[in-house]
Backbone as CSV, one residue per row, in Angstrom:
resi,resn,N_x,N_y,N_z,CA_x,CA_y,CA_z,C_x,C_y,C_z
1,UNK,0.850,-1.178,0.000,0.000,0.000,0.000,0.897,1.244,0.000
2,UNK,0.727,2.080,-0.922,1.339,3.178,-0.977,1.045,4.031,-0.476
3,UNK,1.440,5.666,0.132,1.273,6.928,0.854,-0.404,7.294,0.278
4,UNK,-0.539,7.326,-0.685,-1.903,7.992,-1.081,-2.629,6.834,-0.821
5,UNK,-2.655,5.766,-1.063,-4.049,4.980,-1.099,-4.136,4.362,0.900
6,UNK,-2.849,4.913,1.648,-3.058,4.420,2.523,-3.778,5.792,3.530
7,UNK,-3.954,7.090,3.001,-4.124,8.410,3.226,-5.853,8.513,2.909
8,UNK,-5.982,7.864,1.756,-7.527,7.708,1.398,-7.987,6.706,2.118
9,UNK,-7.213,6.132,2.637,-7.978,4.842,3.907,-8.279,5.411,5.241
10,UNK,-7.025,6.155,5.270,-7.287,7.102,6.823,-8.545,7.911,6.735
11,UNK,-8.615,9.102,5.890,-9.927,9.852,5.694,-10.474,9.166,5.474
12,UNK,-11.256,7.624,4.493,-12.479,7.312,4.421,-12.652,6.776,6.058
13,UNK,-12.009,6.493,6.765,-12.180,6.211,8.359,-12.614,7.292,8.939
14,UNK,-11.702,8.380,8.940,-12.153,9.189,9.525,-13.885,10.016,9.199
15,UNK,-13.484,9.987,8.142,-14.902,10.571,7.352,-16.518,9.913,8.047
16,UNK,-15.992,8.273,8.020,-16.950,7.417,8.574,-17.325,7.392,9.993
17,UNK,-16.476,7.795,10.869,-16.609,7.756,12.337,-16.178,8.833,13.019
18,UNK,-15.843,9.771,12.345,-15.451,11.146,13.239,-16.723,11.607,14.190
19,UNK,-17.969,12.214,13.199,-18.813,12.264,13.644,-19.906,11.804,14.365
20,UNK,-19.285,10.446,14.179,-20.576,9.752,15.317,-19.277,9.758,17.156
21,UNK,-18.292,9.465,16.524,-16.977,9.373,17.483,-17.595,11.545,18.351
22,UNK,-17.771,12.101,17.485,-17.899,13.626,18.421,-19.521,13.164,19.657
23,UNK,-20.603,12.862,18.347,-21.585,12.767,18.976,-21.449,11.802,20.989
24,UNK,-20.424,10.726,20.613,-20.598,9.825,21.630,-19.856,10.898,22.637
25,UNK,-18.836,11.095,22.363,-18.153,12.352,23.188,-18.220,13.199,23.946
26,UNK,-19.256,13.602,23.048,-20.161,15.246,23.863,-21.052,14.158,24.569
27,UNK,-22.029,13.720,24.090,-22.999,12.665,25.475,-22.151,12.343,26.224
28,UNK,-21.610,11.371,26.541,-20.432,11.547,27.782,-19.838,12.337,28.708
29,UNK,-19.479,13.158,27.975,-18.840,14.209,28.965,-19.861,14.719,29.383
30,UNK,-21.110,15.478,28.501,-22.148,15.864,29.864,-22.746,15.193,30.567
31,UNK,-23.527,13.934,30.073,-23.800,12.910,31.117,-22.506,12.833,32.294
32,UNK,-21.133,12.502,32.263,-20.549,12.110,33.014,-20.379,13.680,33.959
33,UNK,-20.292,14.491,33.629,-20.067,16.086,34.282,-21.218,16.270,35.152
34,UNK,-22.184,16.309,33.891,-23.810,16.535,34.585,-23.904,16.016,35.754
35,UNK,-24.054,14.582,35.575,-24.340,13.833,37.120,-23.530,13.769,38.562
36,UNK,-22.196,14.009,38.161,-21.419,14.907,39.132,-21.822,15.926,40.266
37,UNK,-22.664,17.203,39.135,-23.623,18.055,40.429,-24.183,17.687,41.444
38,UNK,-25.467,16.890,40.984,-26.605,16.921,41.922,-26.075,15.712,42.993
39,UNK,-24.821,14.929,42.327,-24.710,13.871,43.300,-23.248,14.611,44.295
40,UNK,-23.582,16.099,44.396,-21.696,16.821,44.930,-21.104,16.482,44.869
41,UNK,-20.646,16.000,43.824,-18.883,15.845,43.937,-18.118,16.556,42.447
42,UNK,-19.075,17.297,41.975,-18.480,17.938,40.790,-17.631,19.277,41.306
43,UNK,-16.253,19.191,41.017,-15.259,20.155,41.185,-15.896,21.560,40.880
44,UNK,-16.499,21.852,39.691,-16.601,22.749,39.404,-18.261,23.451,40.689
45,UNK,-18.814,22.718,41.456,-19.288,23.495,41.966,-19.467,24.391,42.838
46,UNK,-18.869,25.099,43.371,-18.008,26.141,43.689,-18.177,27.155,42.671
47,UNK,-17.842,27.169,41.875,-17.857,28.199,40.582,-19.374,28.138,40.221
48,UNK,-20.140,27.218,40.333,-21.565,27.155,39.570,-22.064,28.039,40.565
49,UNK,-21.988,27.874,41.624,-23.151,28.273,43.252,-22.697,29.751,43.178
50,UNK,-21.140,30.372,42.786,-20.971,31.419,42.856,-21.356,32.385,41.586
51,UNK,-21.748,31.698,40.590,-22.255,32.562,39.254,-23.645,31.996,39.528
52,UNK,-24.403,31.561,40.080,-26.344,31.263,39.971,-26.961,32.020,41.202
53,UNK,-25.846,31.942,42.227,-26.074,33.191,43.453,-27.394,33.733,43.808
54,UNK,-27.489,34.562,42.235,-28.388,35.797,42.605,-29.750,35.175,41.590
55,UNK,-29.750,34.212,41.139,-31.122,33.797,40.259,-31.930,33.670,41.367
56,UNK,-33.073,33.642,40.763,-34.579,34.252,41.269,-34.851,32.201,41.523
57,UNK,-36.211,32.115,42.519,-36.928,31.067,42.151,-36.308,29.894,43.415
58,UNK,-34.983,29.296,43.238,-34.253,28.079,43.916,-32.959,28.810,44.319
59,UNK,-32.207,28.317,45.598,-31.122,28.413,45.864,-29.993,28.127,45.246
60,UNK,-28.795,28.353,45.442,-27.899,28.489,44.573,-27.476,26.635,44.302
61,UNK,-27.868,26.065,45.929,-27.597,24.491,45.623,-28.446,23.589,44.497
62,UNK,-29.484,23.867,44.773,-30.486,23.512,43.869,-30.209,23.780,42.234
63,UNK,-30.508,25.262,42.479,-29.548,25.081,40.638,-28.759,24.755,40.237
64,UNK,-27.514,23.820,41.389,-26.480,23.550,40.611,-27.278,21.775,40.284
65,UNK,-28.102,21.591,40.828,-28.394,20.210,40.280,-29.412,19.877,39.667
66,UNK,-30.326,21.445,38.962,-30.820,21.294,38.033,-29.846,21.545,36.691
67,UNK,-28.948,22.636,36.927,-28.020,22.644,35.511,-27.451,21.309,35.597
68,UNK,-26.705,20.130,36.684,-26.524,19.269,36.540,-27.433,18.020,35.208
69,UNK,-28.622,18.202,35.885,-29.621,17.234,35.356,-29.939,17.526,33.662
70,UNK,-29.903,19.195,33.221,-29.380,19.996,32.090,-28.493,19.049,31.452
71,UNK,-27.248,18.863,31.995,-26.249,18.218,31.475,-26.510,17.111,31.077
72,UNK,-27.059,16.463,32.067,-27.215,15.106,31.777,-28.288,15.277,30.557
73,UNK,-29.538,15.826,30.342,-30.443,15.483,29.313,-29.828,16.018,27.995
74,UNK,-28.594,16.816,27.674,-27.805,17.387,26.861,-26.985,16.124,26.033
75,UNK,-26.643,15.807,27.155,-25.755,14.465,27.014,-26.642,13.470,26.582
76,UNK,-27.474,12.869,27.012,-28.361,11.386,26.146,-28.910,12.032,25.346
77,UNK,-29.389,13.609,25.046,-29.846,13.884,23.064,-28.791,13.845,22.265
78,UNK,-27.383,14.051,23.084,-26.298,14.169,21.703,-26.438,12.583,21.110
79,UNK,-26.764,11.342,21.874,-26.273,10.498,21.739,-27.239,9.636,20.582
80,UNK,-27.940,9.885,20.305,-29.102,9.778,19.191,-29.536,11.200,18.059
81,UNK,-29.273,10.556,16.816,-29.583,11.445,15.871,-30.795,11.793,15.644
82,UNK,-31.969,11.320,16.193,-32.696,11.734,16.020,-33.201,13.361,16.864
83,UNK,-32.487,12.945,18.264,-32.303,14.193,18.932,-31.306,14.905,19.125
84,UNK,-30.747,15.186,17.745,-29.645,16.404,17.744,-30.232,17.518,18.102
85,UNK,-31.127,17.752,17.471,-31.424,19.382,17.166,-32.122,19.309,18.904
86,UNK,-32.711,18.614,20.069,-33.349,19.111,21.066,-31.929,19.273,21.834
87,UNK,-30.388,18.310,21.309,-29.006,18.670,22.298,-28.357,20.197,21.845
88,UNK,-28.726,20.698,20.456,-27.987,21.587,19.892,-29.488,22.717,20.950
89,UNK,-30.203,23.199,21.019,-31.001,23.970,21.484,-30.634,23.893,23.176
90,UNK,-30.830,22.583,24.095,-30.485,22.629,25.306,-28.942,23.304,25.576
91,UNK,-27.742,23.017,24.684,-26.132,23.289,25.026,-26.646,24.518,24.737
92,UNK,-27.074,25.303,23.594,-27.084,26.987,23.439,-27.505,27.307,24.651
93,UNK,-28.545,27.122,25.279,-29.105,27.618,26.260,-27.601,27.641,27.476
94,UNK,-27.841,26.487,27.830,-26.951,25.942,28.862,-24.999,27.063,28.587
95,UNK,-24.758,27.360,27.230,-23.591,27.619,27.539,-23.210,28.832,27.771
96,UNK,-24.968,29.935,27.480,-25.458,31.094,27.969,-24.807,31.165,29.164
97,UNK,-24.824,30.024,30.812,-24.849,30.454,31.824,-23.428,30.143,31.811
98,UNK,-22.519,28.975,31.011,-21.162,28.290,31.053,-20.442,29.466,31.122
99,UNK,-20.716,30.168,30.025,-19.393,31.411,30.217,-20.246,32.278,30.713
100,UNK,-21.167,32.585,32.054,-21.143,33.964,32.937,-19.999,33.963,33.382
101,UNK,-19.436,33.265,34.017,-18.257,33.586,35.125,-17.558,34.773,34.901
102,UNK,-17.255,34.511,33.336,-15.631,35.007,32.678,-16.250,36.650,32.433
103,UNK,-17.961,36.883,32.937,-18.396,38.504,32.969,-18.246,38.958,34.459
104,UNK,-19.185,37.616,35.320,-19.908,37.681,36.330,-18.591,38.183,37.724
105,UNK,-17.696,36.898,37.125,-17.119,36.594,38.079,-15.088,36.760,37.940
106,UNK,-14.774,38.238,37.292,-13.626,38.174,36.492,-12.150,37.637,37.334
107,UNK,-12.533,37.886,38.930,-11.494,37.810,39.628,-11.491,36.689,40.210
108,UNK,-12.407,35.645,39.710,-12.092,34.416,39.848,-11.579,33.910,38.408
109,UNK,-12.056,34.129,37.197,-11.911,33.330,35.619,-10.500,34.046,35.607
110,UNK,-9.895,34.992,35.789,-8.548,35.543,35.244,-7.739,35.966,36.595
111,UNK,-6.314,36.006,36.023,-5.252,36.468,37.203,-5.355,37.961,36.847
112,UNK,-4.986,37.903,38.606,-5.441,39.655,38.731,-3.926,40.214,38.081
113,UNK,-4.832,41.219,37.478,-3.906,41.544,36.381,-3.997,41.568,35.384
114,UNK,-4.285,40.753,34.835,-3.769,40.337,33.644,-5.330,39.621,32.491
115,UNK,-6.881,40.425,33.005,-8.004,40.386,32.029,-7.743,40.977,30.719
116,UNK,-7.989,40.569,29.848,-8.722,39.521,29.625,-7.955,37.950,28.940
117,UNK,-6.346,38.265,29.107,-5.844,37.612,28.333,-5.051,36.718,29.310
118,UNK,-4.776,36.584,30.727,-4.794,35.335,31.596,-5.607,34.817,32.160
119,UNK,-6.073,33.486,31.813,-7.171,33.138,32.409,-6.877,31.937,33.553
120,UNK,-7.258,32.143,34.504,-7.319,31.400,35.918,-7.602,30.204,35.657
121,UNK,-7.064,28.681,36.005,-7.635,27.445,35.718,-9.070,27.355,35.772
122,UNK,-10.115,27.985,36.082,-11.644,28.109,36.225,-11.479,28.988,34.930
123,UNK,-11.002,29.816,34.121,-11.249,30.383,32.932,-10.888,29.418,32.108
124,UNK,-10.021,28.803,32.333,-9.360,28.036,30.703,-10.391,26.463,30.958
125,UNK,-10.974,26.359,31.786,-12.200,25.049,32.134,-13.463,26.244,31.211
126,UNK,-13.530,27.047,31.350,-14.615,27.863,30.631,-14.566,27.907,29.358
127,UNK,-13.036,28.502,28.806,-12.981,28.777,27.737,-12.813,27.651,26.417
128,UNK,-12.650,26.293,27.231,-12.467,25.460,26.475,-14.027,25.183,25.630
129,UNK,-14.627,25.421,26.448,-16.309,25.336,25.664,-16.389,25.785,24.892
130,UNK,-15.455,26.533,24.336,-15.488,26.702,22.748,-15.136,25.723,21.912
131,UNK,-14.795,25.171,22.190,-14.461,23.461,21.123,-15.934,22.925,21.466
132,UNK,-16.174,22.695,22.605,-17.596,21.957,22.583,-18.180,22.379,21.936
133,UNK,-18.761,23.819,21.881,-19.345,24.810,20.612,-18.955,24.487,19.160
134,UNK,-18.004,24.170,19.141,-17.644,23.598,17.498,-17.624,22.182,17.074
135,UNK,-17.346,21.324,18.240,-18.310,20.009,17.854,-19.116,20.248,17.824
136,UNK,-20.429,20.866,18.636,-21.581,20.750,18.369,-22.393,21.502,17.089
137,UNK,-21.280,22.249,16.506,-21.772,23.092,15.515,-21.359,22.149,13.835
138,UNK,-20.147,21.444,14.044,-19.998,20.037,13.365,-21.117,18.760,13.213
139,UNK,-21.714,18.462,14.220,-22.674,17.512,14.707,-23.993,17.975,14.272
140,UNK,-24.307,19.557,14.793,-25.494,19.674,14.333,-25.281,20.109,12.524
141,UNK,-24.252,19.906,12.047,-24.290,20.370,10.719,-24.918,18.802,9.855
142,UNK,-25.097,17.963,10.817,-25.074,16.579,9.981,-26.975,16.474,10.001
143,UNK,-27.323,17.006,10.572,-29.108,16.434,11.202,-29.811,16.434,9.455
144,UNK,-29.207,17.003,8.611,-30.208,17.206,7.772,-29.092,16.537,6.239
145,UNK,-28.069,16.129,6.826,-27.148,15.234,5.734,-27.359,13.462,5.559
146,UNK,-26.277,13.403,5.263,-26.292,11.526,5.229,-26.602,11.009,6.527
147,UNK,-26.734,9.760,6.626,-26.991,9.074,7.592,-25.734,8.505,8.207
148,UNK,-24.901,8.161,7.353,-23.234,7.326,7.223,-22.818,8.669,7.720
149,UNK,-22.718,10.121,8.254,-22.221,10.566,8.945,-22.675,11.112,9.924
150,UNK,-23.295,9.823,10.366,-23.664,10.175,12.085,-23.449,9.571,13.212
């Protein structure tokens, strides 16, 4: 097998399973994150209780284990194509509150000093949701394509 025909083997692989390989991904990680909350032991809550604070309605504990449960229902729509489009609508919502911090909360997301361009290990856990944002903007590009790329 030569460089090119072994190059067209790699992409037709990749081509074939990238996207279902993102879909399983993103379900996972929010299922596995999600359920973290409501059962406390998710690291990040600390940072959730201190950006939901001031919402109206439930305490700050409580919302962290309804955005938990968020996660989790985020996570089992990525994982079926038929419910992309209800995971691509729940994450928009949901990543509305992901990056408050980095407004809400600057002197925790960045070193003092140094906004907007050092970001505090709680910023660069934030800012990485921009890749999630682009798998999911990859993933939801498929809902209305082939089937073989899902």
């Amino acid at each position: 097998m030569n460089f090119d025909e072994m190059d067209q083997s790699i992409s037709t692989f990749m081509r074939r399973w990238g996207i279902l390989a993102l879909r399983i991904s993103l379900g996972t990680i929010f299922i596995w994150f999600g359920v973290l909350k409501p059962l406390g032991l998710s690291p990040a809550e600390p940072l959730v209780i201190a950006t939901v604070r001031w919402l109206p309605l439930f305490d700050a504990e409580l919302w962290v284990s309804i955005i938990g449960w968020w996660e989790v229902a985020i996570g089992v729509t990525f994982l079926f194509r038929k419910t992309i489009r209800i995971a691509i609508a729940l994450l928009a919502l949901q990543m509305v509150g992901t990056f408050m911090p980095l407004i809400v909360l600057p002197a925790v997301t960045f070193q003092a000093g140094h906004l907007p361009y050092g970001p505090t290990m709680e910023g660069q856990y934030i800012i990485k949701n921009l890749l999630i944002l682009s798998a999911a903007l990859v993933v939801g590009g498929t809902v209305r394509g082939s089937k073989e790329a899902s």
